[in-house]
LOFIDO-138110 format. One line per field, with one value per residue: residue number from 1; residue in one letter; chain; x, y, z of N, C-alpha, C in turn. Coordinates in Angstrom, 1 decimal. Each point is the difference from the previous one (the first is absolute). Last residue first. Layout:
% residues N
num: NUM	... .
residuo: A	... .
cadena: A	... .
n.c1: X	... .
n.c2: Y	... .
n.c3: Z	... .
ca.c1: X	... .
ca.c2: Y	... .
ca.c3: Z	... .
c.c1: X	... .
c.c2: Y	... .
c.c3: Z	... .
END
This chain:
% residues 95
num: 95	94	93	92	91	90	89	88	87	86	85	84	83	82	81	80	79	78	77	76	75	74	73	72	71	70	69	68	67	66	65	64	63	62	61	60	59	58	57	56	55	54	53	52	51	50	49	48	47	46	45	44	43	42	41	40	39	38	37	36	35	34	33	32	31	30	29	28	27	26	25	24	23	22	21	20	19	18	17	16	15	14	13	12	11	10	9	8	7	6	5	4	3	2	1 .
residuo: X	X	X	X	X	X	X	X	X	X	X	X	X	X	X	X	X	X	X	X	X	X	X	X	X	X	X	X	X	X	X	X	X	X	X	X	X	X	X	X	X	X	X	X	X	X	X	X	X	X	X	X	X	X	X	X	X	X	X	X	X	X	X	X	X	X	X	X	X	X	X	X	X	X	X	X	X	X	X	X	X	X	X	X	X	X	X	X	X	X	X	X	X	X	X .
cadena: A	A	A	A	A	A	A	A	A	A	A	A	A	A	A	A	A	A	A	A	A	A	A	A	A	A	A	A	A	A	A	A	A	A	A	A	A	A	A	A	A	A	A	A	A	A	A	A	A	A	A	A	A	A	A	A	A	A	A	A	A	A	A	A	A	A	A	A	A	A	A	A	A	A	A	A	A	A	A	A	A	A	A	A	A	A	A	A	A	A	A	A	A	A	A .
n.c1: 0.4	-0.1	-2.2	-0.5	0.4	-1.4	-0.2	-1.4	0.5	-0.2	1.9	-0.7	-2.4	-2.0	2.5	4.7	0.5	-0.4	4.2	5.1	5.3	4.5	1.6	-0.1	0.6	-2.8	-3.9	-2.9	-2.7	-3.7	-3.6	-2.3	-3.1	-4.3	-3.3	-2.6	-3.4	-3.9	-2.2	-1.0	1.6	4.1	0.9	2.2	2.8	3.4	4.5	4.9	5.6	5.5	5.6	4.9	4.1	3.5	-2.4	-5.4	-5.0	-5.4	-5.0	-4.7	-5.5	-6.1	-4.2	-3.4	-2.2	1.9	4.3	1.0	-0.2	4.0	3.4	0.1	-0.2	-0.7	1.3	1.5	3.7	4.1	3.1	0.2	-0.8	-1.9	-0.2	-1.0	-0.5	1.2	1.1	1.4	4.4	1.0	2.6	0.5	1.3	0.9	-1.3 .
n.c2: -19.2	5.4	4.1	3.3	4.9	4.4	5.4	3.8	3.1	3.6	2.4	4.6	4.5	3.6	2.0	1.7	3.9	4.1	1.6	0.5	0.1	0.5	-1.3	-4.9	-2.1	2.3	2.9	-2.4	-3.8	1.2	1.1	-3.0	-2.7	2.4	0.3	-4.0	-0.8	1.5	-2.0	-5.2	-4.3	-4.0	-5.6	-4.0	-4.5	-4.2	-4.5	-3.3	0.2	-0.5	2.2	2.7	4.1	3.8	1.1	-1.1	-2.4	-1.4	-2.6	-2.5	-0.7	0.8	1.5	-0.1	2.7	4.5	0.1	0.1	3.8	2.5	-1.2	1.9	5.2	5.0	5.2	4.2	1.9	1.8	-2.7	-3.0	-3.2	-2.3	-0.9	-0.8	1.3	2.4	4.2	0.1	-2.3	-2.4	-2.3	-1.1	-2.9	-3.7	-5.2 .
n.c3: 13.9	-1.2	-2.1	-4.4	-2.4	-2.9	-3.2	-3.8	-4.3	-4.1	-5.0	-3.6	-1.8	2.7	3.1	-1.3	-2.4	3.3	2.0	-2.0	0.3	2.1	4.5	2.7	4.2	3.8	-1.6	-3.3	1.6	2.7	-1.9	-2.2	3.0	0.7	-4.0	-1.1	2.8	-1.1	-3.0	-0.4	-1.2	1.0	0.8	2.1	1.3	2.4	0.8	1.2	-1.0	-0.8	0.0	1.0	1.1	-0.9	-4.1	-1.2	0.1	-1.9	0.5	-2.2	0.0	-0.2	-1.4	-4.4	-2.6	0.1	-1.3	-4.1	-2.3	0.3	-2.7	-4.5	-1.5	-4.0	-1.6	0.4	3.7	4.6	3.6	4.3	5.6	5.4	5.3	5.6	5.3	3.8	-0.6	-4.2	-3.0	-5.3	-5.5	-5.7	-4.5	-4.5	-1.9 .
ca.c1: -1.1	0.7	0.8	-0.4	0.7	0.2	0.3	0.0	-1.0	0.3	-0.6	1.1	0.4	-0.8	-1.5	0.1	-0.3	-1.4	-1.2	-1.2	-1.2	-0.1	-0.4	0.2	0.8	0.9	0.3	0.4	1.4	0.5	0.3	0.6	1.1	0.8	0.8	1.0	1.1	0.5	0.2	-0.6	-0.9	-0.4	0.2	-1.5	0.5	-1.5	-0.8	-1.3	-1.0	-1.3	-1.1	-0.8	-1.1	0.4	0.7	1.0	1.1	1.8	0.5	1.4	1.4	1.2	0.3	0.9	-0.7	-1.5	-0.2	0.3	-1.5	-0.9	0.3	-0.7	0.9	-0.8	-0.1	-1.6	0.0	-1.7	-0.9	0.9	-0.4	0.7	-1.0	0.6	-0.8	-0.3	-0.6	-0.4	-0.7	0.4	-0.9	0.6	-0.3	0.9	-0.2 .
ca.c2: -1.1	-1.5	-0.2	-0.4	-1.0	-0.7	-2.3	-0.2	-1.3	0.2	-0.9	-1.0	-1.4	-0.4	-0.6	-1.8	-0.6	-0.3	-0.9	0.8	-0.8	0.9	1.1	0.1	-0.5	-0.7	0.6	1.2	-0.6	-1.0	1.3	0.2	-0.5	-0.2	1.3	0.1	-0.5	1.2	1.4	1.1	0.6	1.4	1.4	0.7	1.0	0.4	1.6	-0.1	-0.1	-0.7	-0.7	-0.6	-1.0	-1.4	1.1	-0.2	1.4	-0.7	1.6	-0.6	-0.2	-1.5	1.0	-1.1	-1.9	-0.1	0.2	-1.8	-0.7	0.6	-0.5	-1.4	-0.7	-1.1	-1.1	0.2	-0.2	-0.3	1.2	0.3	1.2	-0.1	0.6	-0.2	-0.2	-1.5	0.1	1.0	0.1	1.1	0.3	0.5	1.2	1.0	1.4 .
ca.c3: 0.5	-0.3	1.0	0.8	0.0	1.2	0.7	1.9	0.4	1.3	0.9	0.8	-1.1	-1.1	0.9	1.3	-0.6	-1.1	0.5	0.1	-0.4	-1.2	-0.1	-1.4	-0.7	0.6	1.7	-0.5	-0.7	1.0	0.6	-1.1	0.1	1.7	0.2	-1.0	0.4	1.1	-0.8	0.2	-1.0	0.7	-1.1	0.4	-0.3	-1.0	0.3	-0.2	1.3	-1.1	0.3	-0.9	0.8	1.2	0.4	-0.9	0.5	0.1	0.3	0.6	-0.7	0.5	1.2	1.0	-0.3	0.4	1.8	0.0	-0.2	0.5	1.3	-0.1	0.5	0.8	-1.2	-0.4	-1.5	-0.5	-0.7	-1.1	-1.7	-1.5	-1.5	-1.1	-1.0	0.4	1.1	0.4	1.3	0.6	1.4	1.4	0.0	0.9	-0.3 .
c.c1: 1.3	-0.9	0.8	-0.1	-0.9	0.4	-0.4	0.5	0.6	-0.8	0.4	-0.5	0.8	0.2	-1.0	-1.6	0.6	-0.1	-1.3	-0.7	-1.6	-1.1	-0.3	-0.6	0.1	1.3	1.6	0.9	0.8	1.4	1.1	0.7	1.3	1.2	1.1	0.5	0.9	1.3	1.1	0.7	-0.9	-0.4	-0.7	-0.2	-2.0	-0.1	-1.3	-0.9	-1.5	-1.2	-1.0	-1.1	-1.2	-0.6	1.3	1.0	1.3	0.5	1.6	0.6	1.3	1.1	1.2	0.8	0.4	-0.7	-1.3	0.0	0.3	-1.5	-0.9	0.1	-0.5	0.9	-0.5	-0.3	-1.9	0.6	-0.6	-0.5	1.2	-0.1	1.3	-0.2	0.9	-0.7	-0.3	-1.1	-0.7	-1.3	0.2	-1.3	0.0	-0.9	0.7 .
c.c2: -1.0	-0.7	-1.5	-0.6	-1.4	-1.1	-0.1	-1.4	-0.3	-1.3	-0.4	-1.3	-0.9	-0.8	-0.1	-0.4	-1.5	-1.2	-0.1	-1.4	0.7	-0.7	1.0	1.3	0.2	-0.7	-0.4	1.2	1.2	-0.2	-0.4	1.5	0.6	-1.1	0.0	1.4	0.0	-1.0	0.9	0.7	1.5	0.7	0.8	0.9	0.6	1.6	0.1	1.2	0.1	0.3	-0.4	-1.0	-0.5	-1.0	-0.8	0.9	-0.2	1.3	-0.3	1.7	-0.5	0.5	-0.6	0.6	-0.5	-1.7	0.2	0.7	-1.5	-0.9	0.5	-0.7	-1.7	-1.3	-0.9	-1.7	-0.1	0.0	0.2	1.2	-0.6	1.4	-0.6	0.4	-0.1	-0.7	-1.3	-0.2	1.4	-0.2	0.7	-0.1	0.3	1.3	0.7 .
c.c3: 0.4	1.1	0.0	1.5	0.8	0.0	1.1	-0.7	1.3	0.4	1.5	0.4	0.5	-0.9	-1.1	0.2	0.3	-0.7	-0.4	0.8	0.0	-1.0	-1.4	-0.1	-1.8	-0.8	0.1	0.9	-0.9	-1.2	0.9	0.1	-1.3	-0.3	1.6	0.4	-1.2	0.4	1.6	-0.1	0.3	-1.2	0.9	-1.1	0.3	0.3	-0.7	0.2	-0.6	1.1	-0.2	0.5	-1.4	0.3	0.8	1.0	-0.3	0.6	0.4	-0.3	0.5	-0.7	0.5	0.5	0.8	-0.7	0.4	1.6	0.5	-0.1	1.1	1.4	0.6	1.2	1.7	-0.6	-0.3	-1.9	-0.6	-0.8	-1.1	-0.7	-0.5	-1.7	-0.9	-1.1	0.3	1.3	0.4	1.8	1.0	0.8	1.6	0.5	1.2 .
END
């Protein structure tokens, strides 16, 4: 699934746009938090990670103010912070 990321403040987010329709990969995260984080571009890469869905109200609106700010200006924020999916990485540490 194609969708963006974005360094906010050293903090990694996923989003995309807000849709109302149910997102199956979302609910397979809150089950299982274990992903593989593809970076695609110059620099490619498979990096071990565990995701976080961002389910508080206040941090959905701050991060959906943040991307609206920054990289997607014509994007209502209201309805980033209410239908978008927003999920924190963390990368793992290599062992």
């Amino acid at each position: 699934i194609e969708i963006v990321f974005h360094n906010i403040e050293g903090r990694l987010v996923i989003s995309g746009q807000p849709s109302r329709r149910t997102r199956a990969w979302i609910h397979n995260l809150e089950a299982d938090p274990r992903m593989t984080f593809h970076v695609k571009g110059p620099i490619t890469a498979d990096l071990p990670a565990h995701a976080r869905v961002i389910t508080d109200p206040e941090e959905r609106r701050a991060t959906a103010d943040w991307i609206t700010r920054n990289a997607w200006p014509r994007m209502d924020t209201a309805s980033m912070a209410t239908y978008s999916p927003m999920i924190e990485v963390t990368l793992d540490e290599p062992v």
